[in-house]
MIFITI-616362 format. One record per atom (N, C-alpha, C): z, x, y negated; residue in three letters; atom name. Coordinates in pm, whole numbers. Layout:
<gugus>
      zz      xx      yy  resn  name
       Z       X       Y   Ala    CA
...
</gugus>
This chain:
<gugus>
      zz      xx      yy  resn  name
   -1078    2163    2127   Unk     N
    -995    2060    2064   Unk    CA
   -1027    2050    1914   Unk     C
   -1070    2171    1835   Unk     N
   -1076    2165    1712   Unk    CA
   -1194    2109    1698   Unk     C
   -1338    2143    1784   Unk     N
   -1456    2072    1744   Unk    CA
   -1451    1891    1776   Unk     C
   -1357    1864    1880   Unk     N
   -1303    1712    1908   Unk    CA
   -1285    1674    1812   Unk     C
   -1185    1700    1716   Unk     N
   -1145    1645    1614   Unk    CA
   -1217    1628    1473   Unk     C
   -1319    1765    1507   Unk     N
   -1398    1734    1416   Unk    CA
   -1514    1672    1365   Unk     C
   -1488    1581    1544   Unk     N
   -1646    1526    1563   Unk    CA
   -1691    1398    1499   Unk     C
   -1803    1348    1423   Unk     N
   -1897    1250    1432   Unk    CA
   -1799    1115    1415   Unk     C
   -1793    1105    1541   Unk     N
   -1777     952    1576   Unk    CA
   -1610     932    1565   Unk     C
   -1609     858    1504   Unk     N
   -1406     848    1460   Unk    CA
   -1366     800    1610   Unk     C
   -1431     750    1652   Unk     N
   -1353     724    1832   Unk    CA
   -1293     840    1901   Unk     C
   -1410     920    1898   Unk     N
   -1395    1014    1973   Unk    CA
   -1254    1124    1870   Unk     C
   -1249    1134    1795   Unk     N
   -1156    1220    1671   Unk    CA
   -1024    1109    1718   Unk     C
   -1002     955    1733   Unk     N
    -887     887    1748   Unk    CA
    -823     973    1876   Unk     C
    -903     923    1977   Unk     N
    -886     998    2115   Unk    CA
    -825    1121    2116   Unk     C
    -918    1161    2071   Unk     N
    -837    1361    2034   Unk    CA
    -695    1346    1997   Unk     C
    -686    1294    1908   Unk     N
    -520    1273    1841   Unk    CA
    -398    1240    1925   Unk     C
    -490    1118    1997   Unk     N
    -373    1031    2056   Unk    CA
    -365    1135    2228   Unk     C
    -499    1238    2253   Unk     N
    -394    1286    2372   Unk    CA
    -333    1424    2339   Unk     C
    -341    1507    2200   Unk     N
    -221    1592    2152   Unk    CA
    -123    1498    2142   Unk     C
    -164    1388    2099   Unk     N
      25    1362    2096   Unk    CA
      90    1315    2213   Unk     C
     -24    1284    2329   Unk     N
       2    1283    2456   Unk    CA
      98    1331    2483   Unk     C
      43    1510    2465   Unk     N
      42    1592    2554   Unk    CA
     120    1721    2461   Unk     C
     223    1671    2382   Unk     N
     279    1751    2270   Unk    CA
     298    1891    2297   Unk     C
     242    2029    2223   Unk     N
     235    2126    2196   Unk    CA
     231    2197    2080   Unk     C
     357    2312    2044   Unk     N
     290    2365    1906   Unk    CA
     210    2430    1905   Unk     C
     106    2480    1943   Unk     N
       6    2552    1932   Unk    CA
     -87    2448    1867   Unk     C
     -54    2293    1867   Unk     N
    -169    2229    1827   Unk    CA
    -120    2204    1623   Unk     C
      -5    2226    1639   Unk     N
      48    2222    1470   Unk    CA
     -44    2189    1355   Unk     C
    -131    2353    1299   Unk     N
    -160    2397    1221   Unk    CA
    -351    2296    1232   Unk     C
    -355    2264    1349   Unk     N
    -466    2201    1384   Unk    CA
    -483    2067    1357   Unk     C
    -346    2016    1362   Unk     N
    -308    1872    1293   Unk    CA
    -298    1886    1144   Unk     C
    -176    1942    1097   Unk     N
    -213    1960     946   Unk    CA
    -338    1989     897   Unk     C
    -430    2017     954   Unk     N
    -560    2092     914   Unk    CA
    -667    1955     850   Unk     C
    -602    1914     985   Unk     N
    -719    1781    1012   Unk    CA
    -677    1664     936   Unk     C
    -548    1654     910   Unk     N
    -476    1583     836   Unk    CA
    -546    1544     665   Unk     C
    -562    1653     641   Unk     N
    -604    1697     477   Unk    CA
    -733    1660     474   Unk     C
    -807    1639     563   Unk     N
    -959    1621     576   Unk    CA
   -1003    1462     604   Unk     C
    -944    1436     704   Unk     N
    -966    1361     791   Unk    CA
   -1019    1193     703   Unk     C
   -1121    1131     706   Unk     N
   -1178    1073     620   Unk    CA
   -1088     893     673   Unk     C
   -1100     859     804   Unk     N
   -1035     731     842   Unk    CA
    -907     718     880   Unk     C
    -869     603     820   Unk     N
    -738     593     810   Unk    CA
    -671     565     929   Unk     C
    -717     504    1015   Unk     N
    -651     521    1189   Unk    CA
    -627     644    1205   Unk     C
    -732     697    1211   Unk     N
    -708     823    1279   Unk    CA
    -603     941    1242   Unk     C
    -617     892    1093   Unk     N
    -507    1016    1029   Unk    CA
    -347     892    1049   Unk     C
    -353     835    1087   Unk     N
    -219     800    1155   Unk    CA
    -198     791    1274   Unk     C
    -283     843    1397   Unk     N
    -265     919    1489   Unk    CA
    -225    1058    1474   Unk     C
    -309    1107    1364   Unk     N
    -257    1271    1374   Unk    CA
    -114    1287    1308   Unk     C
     -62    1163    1203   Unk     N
      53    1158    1232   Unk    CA
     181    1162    1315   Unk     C
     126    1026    1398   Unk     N
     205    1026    1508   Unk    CA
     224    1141    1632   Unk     C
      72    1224    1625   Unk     N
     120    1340    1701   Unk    CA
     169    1446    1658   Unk     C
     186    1434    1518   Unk     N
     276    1543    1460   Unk    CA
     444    1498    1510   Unk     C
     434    1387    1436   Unk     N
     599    1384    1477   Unk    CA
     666    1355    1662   Unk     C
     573    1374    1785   Unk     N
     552    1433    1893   Unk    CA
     594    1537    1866   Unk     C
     587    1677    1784   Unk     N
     596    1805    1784   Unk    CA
     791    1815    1757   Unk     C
     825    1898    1807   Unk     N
     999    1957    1778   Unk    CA
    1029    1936    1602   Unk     C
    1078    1874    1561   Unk     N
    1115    1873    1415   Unk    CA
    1142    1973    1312   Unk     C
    1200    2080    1442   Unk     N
    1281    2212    1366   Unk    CA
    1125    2327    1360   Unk     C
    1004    2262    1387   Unk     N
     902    2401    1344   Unk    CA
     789    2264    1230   Unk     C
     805    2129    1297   Unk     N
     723    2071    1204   Unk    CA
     732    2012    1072   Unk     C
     899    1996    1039   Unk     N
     930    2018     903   Unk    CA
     898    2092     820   Unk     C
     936    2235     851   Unk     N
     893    2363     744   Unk    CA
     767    2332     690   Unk     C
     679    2321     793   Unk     N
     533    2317     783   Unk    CA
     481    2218     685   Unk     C
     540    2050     761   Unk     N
     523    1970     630   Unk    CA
     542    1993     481   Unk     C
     675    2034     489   Unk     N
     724    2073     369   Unk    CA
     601    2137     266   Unk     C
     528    2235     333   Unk     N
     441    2349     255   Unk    CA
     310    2268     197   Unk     C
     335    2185     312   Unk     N
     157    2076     246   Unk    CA
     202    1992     155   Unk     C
     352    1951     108   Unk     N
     382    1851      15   Unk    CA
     353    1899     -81   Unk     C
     293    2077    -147   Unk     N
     246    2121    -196   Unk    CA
     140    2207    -240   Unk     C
      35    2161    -110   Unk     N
     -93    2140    -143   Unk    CA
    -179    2116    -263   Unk     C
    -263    2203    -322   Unk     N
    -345    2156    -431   Unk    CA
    -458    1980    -403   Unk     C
    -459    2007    -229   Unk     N
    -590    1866    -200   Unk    CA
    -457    1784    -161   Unk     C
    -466    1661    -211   Unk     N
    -409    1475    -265   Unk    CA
    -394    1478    -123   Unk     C
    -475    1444     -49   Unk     N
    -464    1391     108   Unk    CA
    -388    1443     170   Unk     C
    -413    1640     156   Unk     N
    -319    1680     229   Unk    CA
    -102    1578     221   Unk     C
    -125    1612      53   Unk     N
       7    1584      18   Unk    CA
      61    1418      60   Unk     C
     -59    1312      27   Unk     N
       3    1238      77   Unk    CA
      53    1215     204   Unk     C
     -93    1266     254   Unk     N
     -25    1263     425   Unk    CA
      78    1348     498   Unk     C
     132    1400     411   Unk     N
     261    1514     467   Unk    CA
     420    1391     459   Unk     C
     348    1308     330   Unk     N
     492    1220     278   Unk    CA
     471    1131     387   Unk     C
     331    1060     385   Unk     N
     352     983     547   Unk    CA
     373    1011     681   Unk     C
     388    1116     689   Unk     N
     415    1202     803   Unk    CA
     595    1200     822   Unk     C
     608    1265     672   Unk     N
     806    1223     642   Unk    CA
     883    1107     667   Unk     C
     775    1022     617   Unk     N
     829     857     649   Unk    CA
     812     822     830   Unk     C
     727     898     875   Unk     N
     710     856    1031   Unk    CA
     843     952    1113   Unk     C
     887     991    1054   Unk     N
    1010    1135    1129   Unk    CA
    1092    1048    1104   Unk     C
    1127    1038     951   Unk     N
    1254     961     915   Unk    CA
    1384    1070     874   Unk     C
    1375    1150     866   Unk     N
    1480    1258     883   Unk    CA
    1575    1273     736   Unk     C
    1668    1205     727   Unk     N
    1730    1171     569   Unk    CA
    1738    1275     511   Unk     C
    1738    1427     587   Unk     N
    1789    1576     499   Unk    CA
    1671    1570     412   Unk     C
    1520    1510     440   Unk     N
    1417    1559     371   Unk    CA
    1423    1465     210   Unk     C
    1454    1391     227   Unk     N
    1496    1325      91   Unk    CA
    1496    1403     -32   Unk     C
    1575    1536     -11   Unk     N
    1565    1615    -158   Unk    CA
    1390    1723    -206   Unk     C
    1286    1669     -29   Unk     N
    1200    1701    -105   Unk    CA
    1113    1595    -164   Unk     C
    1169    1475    -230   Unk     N
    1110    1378    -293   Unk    CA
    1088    1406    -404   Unk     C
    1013    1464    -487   Unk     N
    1073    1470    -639   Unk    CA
    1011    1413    -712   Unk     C
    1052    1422    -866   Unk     N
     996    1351    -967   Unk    CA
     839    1352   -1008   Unk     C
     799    1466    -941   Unk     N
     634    1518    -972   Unk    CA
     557    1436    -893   Unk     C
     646    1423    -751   Unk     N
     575    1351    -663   Unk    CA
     552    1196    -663   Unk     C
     682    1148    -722   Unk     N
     636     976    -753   Unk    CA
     552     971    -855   Unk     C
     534    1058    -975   Unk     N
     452    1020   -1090   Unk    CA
     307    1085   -1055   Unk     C
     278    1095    -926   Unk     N
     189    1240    -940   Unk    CA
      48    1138    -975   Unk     C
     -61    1207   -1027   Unk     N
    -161    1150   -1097   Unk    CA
    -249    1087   -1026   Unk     C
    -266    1130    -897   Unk     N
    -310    1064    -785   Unk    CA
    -262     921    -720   Unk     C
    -331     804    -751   Unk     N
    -249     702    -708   Unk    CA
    -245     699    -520   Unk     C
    -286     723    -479   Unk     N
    -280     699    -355   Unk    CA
    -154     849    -266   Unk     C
    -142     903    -363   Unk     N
       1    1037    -316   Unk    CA
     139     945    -377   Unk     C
     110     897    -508   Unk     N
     209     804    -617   Unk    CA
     270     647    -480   Unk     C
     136     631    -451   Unk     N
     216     483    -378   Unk    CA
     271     524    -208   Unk     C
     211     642    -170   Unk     N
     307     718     -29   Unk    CA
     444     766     -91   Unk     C
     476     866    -175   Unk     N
     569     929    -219   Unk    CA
     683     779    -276   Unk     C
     607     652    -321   Unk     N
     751     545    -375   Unk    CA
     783     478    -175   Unk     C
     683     489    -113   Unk     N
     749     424     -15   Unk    CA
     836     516     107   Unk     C
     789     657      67   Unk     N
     846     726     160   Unk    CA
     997     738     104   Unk     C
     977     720     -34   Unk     N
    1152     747     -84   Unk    CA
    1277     674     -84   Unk     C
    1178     512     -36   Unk     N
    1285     376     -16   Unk    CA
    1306     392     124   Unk     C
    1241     483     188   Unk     N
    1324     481     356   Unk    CA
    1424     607     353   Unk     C
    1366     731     247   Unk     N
    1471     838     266   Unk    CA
    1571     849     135   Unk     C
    1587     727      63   Unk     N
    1705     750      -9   Unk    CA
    1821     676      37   Unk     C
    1909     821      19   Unk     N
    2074     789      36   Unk    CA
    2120     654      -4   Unk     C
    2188     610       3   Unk     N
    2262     462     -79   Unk    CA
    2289     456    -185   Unk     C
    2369     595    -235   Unk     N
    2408     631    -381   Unk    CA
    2286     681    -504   Unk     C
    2260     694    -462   Unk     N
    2129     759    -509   Unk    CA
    1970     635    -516   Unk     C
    2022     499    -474   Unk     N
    1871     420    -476   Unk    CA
    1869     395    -659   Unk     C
    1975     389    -744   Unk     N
    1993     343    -860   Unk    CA
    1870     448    -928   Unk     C
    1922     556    -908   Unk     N
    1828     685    -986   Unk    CA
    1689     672    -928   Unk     C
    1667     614    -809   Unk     N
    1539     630    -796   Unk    CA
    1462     466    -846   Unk     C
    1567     363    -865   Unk     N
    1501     254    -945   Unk    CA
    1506     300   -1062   Unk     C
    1550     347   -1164   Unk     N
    1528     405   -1281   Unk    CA
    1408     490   -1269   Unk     C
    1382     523   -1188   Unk     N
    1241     627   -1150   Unk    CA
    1134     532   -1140   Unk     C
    1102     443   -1078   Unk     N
    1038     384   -1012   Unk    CA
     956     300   -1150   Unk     C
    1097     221   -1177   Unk     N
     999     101   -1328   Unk    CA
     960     173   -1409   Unk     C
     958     347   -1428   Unk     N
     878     406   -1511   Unk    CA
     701     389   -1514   Unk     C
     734     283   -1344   Unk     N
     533     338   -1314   Unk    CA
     513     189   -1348   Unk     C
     561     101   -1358   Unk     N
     538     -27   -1384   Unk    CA
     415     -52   -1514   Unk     C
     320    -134   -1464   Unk     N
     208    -144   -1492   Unk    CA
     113     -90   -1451   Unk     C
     137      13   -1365   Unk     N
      15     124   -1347   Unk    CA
    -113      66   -1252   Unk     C
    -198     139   -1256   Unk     N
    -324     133   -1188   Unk    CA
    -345     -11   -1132   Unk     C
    -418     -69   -1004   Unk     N
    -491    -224    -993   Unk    CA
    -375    -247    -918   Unk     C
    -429    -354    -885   Unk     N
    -392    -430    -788   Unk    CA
    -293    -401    -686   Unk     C
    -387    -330    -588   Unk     N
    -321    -248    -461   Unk    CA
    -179    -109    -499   Unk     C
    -214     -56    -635   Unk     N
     -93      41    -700   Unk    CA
       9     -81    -698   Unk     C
      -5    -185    -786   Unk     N
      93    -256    -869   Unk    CA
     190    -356    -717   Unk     C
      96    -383    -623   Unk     N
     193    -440    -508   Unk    CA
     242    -311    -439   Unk     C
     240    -175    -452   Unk     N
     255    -101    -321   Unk    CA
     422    -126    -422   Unk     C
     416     -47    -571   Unk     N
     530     -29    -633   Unk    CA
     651    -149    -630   Unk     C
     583    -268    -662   Unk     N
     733    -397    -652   Unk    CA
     717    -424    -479   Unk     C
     648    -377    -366   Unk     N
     766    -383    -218   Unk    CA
     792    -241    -255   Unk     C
     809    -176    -322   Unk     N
     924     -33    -253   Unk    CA
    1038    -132    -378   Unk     C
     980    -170    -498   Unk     N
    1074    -170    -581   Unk    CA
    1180    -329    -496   Unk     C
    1113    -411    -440   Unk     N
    1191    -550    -354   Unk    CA
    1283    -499    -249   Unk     C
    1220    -380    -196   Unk     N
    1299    -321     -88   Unk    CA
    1414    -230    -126   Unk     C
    1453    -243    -210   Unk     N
    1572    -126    -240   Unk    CA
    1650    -245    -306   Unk     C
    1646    -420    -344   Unk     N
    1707    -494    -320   Unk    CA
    1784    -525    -472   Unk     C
    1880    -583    -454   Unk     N
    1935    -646    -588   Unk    CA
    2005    -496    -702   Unk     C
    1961    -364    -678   Unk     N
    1996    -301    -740   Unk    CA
    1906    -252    -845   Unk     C
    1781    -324    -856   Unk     N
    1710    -311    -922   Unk    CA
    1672    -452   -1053   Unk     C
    1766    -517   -1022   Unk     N
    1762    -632   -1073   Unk    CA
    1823    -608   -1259   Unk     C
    1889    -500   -1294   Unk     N
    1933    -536   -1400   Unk    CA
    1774    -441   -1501   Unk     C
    1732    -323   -1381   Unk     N
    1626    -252   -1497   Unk    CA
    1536    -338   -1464   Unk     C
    1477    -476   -1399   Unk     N
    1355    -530   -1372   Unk    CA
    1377    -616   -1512   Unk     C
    1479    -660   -1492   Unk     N
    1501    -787   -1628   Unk    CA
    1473    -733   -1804   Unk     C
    1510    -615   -1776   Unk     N
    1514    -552   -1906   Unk    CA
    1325    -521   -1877   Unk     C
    1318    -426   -1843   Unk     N
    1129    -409   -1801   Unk    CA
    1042    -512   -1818   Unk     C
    1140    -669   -1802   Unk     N
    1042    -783   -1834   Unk    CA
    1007    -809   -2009   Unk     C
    1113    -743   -2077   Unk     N
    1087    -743   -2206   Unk    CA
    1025    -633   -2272   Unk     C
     935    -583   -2194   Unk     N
     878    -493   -2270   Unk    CA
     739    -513   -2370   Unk     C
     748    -432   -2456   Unk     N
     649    -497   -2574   Unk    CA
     457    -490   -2516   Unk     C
     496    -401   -2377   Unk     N
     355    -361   -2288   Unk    CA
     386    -498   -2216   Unk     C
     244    -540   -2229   Unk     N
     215    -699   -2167   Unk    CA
     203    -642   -2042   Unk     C
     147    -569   -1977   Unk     N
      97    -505   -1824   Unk    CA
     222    -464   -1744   Unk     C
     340    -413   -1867   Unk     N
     441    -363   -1803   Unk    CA
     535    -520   -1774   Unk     C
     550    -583   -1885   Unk     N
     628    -671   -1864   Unk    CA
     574    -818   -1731   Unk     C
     449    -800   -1723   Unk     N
     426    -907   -1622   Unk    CA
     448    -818   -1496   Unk     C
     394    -694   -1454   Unk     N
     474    -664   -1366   Unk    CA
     592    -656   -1312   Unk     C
     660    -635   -1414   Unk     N
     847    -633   -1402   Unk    CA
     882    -761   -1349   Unk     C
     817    -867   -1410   Unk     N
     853   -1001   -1377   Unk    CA
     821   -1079   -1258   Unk     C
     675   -1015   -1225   Unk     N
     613   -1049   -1108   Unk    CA
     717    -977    -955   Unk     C
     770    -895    -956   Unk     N
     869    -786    -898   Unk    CA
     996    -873    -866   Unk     C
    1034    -902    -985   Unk     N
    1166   -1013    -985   Unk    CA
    1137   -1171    -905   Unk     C
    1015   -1207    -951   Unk     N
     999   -1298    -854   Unk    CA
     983   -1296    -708   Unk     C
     911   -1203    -680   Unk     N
     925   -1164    -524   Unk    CA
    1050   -1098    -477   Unk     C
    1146   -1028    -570   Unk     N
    1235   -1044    -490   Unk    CA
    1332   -1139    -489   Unk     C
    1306   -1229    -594   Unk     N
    1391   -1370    -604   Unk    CA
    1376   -1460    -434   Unk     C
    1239   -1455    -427   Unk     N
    1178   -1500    -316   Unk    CA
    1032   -1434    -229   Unk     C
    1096   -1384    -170   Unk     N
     966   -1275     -76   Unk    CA
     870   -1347     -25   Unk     C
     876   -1463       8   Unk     N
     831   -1547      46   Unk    CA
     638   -1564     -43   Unk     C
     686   -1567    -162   Unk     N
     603   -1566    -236   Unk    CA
     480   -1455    -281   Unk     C
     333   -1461    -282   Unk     N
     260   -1409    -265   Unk    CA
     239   -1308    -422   Unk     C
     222   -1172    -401   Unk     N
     170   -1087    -537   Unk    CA
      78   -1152    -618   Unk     C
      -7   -1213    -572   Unk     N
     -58   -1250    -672   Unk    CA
     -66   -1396    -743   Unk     C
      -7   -1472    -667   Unk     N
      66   -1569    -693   Unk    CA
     169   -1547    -815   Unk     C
     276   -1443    -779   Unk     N
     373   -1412    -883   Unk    CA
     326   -1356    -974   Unk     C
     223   -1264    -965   Unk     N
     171   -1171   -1092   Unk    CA
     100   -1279   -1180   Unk     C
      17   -1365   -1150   Unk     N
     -44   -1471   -1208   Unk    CA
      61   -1549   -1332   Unk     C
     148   -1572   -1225   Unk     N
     270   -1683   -1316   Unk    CA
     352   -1576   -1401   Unk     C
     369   -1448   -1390   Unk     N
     435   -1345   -1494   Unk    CA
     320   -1327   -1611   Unk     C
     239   -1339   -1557   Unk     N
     103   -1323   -1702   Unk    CA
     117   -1476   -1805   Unk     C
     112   -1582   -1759   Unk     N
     139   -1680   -1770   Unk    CA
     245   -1683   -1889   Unk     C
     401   -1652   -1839   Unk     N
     460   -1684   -1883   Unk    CA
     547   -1567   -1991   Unk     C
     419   -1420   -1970   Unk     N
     435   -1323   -2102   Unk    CA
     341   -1322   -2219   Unk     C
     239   -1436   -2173   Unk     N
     149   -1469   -2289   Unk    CA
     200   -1583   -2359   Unk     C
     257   -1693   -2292   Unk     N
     287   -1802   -2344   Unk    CA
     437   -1763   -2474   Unk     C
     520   -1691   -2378   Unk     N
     665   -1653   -2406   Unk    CA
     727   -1793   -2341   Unk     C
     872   -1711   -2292   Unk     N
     959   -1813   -2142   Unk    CA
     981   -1921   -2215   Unk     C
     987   -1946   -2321   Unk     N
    1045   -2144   -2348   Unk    CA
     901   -2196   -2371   Unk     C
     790   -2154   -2454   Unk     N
     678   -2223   -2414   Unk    CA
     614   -2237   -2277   Unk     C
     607   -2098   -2184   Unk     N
     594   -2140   -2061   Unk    CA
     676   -2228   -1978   Unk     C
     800   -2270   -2010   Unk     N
     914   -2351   -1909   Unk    CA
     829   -2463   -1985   Unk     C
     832   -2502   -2158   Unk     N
     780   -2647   -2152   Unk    CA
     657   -2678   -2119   Unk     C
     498   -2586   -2111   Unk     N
     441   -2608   -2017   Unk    CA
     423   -2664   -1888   Unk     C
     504   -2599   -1810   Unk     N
     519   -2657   -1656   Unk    CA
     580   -2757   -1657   Unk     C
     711   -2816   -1752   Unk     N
     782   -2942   -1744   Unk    CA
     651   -3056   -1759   Unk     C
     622   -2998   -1869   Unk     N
     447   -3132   -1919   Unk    CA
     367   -3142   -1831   Unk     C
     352   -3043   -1703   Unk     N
     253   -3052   -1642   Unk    CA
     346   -3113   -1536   Unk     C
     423   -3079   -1466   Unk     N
     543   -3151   -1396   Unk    CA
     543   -3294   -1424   Unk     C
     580   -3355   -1553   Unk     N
     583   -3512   -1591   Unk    CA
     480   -3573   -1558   Unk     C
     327   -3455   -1613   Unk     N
     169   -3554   -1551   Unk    CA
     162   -3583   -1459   Unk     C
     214   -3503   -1352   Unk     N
     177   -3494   -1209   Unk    CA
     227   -3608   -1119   Unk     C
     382   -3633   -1234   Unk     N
     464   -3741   -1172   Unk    CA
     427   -3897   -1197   Unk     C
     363   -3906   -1356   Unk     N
     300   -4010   -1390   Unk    CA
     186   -4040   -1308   Unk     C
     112   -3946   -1293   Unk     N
      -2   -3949   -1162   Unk    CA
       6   -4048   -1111   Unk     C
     110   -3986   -1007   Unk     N
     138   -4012    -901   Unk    CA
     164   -4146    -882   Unk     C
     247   -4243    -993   Unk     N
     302   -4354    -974   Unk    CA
     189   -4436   -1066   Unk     C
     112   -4416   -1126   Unk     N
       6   -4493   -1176   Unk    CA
    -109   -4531   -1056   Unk     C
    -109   -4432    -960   Unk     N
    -241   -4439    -838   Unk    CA
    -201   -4576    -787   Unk     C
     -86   -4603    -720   Unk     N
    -129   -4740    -660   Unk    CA
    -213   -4875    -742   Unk     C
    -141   -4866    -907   Unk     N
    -130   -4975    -994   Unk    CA
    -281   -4990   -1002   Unk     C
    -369   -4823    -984   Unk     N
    -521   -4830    -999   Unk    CA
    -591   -4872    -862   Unk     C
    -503   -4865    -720   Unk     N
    -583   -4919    -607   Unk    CA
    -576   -5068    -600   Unk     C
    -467   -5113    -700   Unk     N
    -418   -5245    -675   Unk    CA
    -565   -5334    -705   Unk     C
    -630   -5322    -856   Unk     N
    -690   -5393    -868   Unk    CA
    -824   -5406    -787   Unk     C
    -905   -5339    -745   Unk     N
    -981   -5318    -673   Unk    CA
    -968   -5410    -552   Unk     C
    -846   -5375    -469   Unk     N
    -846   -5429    -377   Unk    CA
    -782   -5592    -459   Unk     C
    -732   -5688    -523   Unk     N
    -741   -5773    -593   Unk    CA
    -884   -5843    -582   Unk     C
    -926   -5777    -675   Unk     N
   -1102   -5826    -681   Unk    CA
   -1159   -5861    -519   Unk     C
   -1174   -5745    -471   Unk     N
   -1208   -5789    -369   Unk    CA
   -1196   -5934    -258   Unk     C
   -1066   -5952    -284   Unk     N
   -1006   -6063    -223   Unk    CA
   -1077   -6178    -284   Unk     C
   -1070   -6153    -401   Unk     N
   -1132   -6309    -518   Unk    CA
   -1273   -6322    -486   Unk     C
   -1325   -6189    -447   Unk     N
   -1475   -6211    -442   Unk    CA
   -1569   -6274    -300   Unk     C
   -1440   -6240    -203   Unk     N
   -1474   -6279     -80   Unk    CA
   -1428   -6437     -67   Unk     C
   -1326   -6485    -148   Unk     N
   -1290   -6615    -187   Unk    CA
   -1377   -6670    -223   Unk     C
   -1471   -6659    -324   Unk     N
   -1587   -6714    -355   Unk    CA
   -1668   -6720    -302   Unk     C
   -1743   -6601    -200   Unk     N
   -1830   -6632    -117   Unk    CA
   -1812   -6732      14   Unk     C
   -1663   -6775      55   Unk     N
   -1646   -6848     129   Unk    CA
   -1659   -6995      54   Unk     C
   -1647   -7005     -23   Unk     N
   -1619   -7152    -154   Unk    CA
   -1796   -7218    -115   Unk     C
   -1894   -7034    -154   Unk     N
   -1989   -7115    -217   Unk    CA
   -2072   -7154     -45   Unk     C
   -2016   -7074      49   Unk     N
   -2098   -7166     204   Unk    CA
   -2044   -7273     184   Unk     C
</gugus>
């Protein structure tokens, strides 16, 4: 089983996973965590997830627990995604502050989403005060993982997003804002919103509002000038085919 998992071809390593978790046993534990920390594709290490949490809770907690403090990143993140696949609210107090800021972005964006499924109700405030500390951070893929954990914990984050939008960090403040817009409306795409928060922290909000009004009015003038410009055309035309009937 251990050379299965360690084999070559990620098919054959998926397979392995998915029939321990078949076929749930602890003897296979320490063989999952093992593989966990290593394991290079991302399917697969969410099979060896899923056959972890297959295993009794009361021997595969402890265990998790010990890799959330792991020196290797993978191990750790994948212990928090492992937490988030259990669900088990007692584990919540091993969320900590080391772990959302940790230097590793890819442990940083498991540890904010594992903590919006395992925080208490009372307790989401302290962890949005936690959270817009990371605001601005790393590309793309960091900056959307942080505003859905930060959209998903809902209108209680609304008074530190507003304030975060005024921050004198341009990176911080279009994120904050980009955050507020998606959760104004989810509907709306990251980078869509991040675009229009850059927009309107370079411009500043009353030059950006009269922007869009000016561009708003063109659009409308446009619009009602197009016929007045098909009119003549088709005009002419008429006159010109008038004449060619005149001159047979």
């Amino acid at each position: 089983m251990t050379n299965a998992l360690g084999a070559e071809d990620s098919s054959v390593r998926l397979q392995t996973a998915l029939a321990v978790g078949s076929n749930p046993d602890p003897v296979f534990l320490e063989m999952l965590l093992e593989r966990c920390a290593v394991e290079p594709d991302f399917f697969v290490r969410d099979m060896l997830s899923w056959a972890l949490t297959r295993l009794p809770p009361e021997i595969t907690l402890p265990r998790i627990r010990q890799e959330l403090d792991s020196e290797r990143s993978q191990a750790r993140s994948q212990a928090l995604h492992t937490l988030s696949k259990i669900g088990d609210k007692s584990t919540w107090a091993w969320i900590t502050r080391d772990m959302l800021r940790d230097a590793d972005d890819e442990v940083a964006r498991t540890a904010w989403r594992v903590a919006v499924v395992l925080v208490p109700e009372d307790e989401e405030k302290d962890l949005v005060d936690e959270l817009v500390l990371q605001l601005g951070r790393g590309d793309r893929n960091v900056q959307l993982s942080l505003s859905r954990a930060l959209v998903d914990l809902g209108d209680v984050n609304k008074p530190l997003l507003e304030r975060a939008a005024e921050s004198s960090d341009p990176a911080v403040a279009a994120h904050a804002r980009a955050t507020e817009l998606l959760r104004q409306n989810p509907e709306t795409g990251f980078d869509a919103a991040l675009d229009e928060a850059k927009r309107v922290v370079a411009l500043g909000p009353e030059r950006a509002a009269a922007a869009a009004a000016a561009a708003s009015a063109g659009t409308e003038i446009s619009e009602t000038a197009e016929p007045a410009e098909t009119t003549e055309p088709m005009e002419a035309a008429k006159a010109a085919e008038a004449s060619e009937g005149a001159d047979c």
